[in-house]
C-alpha positions in Angstrom: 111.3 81.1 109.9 109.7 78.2 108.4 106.8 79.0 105.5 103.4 77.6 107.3 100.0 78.6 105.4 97.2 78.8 107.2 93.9 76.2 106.3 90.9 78.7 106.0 86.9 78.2 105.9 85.8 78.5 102.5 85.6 82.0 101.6 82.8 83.7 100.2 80.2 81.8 98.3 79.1 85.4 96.7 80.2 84.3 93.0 77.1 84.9 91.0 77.0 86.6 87.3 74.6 89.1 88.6 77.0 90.2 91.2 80.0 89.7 89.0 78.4 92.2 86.9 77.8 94.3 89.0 81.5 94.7 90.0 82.4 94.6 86.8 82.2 99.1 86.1 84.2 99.2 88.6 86.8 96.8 88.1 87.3 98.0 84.5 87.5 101.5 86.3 90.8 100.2 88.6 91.8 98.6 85.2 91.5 102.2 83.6 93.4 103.8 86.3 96.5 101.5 86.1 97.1 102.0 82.9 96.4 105.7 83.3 99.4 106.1 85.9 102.1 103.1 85.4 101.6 102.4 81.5 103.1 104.8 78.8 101.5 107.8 77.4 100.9 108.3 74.6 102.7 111.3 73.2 100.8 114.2 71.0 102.0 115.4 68.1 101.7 118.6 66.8 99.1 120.0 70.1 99.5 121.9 72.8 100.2 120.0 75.8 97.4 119.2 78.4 97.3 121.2 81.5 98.3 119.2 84.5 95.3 118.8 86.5 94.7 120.5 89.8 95.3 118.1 92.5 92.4 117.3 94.8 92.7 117.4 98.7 95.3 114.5 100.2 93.4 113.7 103.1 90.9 110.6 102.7 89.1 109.3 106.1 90.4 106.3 107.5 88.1 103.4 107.2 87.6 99.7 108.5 87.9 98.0 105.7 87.3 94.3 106.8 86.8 93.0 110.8 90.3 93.5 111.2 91.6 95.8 108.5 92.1 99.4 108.1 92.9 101.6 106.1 94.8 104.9 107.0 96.0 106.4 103.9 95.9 109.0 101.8 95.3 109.8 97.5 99.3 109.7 97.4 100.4 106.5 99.3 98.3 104.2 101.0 99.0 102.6 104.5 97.2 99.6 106.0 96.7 98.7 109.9 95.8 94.7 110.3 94.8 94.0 113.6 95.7 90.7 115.7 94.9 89.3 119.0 98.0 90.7 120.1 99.0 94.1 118.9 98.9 95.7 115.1 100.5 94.8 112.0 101.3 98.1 110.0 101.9 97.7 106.4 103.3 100.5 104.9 104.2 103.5 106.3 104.2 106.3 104.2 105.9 109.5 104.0 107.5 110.6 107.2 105.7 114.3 106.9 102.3 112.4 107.0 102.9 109.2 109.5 101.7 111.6 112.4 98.9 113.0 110.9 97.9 110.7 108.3 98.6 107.1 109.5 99.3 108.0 113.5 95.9 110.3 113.5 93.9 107.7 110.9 94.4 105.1 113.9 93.6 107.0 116.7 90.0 108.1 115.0 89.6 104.4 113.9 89.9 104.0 117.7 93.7 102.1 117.3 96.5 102.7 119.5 99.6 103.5 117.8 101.3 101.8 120.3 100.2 98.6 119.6 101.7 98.7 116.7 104.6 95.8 116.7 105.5 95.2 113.2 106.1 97.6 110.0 106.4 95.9 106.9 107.9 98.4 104.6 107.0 96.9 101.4 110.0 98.6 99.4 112.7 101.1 100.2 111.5 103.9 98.7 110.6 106.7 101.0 107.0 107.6 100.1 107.0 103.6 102.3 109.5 103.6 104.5 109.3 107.4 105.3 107.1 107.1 108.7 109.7 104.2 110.0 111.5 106.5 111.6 109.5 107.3 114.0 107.6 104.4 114.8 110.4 102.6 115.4 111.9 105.0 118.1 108.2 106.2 119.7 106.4 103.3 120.0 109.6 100.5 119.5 107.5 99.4 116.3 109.5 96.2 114.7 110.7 96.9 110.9 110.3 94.4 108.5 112.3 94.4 105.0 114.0 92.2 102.6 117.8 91.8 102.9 118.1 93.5 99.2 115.7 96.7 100.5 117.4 97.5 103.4 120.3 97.7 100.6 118.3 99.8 98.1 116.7 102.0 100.6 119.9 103.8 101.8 121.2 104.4 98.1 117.9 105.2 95.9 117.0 109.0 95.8 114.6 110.2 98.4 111.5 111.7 96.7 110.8 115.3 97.8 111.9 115.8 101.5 114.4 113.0 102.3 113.3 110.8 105.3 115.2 109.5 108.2 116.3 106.0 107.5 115.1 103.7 110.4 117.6 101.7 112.5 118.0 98.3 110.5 116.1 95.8 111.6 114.0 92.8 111.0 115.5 91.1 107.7 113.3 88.6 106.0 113.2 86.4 102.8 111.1 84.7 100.4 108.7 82.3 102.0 109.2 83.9 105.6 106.4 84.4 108.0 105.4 87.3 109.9 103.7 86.0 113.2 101.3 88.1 115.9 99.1 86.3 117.8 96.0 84.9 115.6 97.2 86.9 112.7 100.2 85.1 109.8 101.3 87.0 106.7 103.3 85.8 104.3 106.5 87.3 102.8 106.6 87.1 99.2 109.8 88.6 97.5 108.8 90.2 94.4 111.7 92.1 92.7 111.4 94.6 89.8 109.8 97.8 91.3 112.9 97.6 93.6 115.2 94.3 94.3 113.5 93.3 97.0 110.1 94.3 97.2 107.8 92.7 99.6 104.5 91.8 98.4 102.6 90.0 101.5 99.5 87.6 101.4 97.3 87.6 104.7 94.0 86.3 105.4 91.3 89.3 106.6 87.7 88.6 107.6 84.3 90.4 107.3 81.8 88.4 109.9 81.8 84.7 109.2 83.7 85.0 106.0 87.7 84.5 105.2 89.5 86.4 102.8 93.1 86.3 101.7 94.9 89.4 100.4 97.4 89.8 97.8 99.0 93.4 98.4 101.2 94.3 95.6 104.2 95.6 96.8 105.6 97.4 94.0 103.3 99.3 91.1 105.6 101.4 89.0 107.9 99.6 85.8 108.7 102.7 84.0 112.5 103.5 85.5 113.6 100.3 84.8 115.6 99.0 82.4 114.9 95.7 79.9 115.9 93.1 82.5 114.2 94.8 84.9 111.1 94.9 83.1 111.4 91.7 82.7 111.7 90.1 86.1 109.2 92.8 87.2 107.0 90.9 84.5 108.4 87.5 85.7 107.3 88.3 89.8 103.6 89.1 88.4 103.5 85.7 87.0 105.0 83.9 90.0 102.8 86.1 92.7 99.8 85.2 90.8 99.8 81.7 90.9 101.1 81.7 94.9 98.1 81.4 96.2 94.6 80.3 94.6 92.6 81.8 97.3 93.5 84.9 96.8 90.4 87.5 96.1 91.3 90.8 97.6 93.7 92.9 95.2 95.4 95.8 97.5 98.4 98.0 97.0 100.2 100.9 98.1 98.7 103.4 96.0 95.1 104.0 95.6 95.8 104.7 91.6 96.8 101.1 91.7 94.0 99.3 93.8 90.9 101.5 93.7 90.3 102.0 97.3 89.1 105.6 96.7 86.7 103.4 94.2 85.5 101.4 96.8 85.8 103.0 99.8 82.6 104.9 99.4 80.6 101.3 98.5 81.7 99.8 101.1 80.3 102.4 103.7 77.1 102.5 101.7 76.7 98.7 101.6 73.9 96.7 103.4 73.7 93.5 105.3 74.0 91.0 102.9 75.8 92.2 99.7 78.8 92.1 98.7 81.9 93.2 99.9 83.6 96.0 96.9 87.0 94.8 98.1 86.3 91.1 97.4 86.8 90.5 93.7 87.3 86.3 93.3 90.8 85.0 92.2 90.0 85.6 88.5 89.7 89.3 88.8 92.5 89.4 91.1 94.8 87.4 88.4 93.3 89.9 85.9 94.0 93.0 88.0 97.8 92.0 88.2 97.9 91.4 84.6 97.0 94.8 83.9 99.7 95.8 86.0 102.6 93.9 84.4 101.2 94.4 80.9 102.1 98.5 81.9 105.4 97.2 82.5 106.2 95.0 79.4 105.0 97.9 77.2 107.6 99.6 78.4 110.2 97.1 76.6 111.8 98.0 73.5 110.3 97.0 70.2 111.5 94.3 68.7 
């Protein structure tokens, strides 16, 4: 597949300081929470240790998120349904004990049909992704979409908690390849360092007359690897960042990582006319991604 990037409208023309201010609690809040769950601790001395916090309820509603995005997630992993003129785009698809309820069920109340789903871009081969694969692929003949090194990495890693069933290999892809369904194009970008091949895609969304383009960060976590790993994982942040200077929508796989559970509650509150809390401008997009390989690099050794 040959790379071909789509010419869009001009985006938004919501760019002034009184709104950028406005977003600004909450962008240093997703800033906060980054650095809360991917950067080191620090460690006490000397105290007792904190208790570990009781965790709150996993379900979160599903939501239209733009015209013709959705999310059906949850607080651990985060799965997103794009929508085309010709069937459904899933990325991600969670953990396979919560792909019926969770991501299957989040459609069907968003009033999406599962089995329009074509494609599942599994954006790394860990199973907390790739868990619900599995079964889309054999119910509703769901298309799986990973990098060569992933399909590699997801059959030798160690499953997290209840090990998944690997899905049927499939759809291979590489740096630069395209993703096509009907009006919809989303870009593979390879990004290694959370895994060796994680997929990290850029897609345009809309929200009435206005174009968007995402930049889903495929991979949060740099604390299991090693020097050179922090490294390129460092070195991916850089290159992703500078892909794409339309860019303005920072999303992830994790809600820790993009502040969905931040926004989602803005958004439904928000009136005709203001902004949208998922729309931050290239700048804070660049910025959020900073903060994300700026966890990783303090993970390198002193020197």
């Amino acid at each position: 597949m040959k790379l071909r990037i789509i010419l869009a409208a001009t985006a938004s023309l919501v760019t002034l300081p009184a709104l950028a201010a406005a977003a600004a609690p909450v962008n240093a809040a997703v800033h906060d929470s980054i650095r809360q769950a991917f950067c080191p601790q620090p460690k006490s001395e000397g105290t007792a240790p904190t208790p570990a916090p009781v965790a709150p309820p996993n379900a979160v509603e599903p939501a239209r998120v733009f015209d013709n995005l959705y999310f059906v997630g949850d607080r651990s992993t985060s799965a997103w349904a794009l929508t085309t003129s010709e069937g459904i785009i899933l990325i991600d698809a969670g953990f396979h004990h919560n792909v019926e309820g969770t991501i299957i069920g989040g459609m069907r109340k968003l009033g999406l049909k599962p089995e329009d789903v074509k494609y599942v871009i599994v954006s790394h081969g860990h199973n907390d992704h790739f868990g619900g694969a599995n079964l889309l692929q054999k119910t509703y003949k769901s298309r799986i979409v990973m990098s060569e090194a992933d399909w590699e990495h997801m059959v030798t890693w160690p499953q997290r908690g209840s090990p998944a069933p690997f899905p049927d290999r499939d759809v291979v892809v590489k740096d630069g390849d395209v993703i096509r369904l009907g009006d919809q194009s989303v870009r593979m970008v390879v990004t290694p360092g959370h895994t060796p091949g994680t997929l990290s895609p850029i897609f345009e969304v809309r929200d009435g007359s206005r174009r968007h383009f995402v930049g889903y960060w495929g991979g949060d976590g740099a604390g299991h690897l090693d020097p050179a790993g922090l490294r390129t994982y460092a070195a991916a942040v850089d290159r992703f960042i500078n892909l794409d200077p339309r860019v303005d929508v920072p999303l992830s796989n994790h809600v820790v990582a993009d502040g969905a559970l931040l926004k989602l509650p803005l958004l439904a509150a928000r009136k005709a006319g203001e902004p949208h809390p998922f729309v931050t401008g290239n700048a804070e997009f660049r910025a959020w991604a900073g903060v994300l390989k700026s966890c990783a690099e303090a993970f390198l050794p002193a020197k």
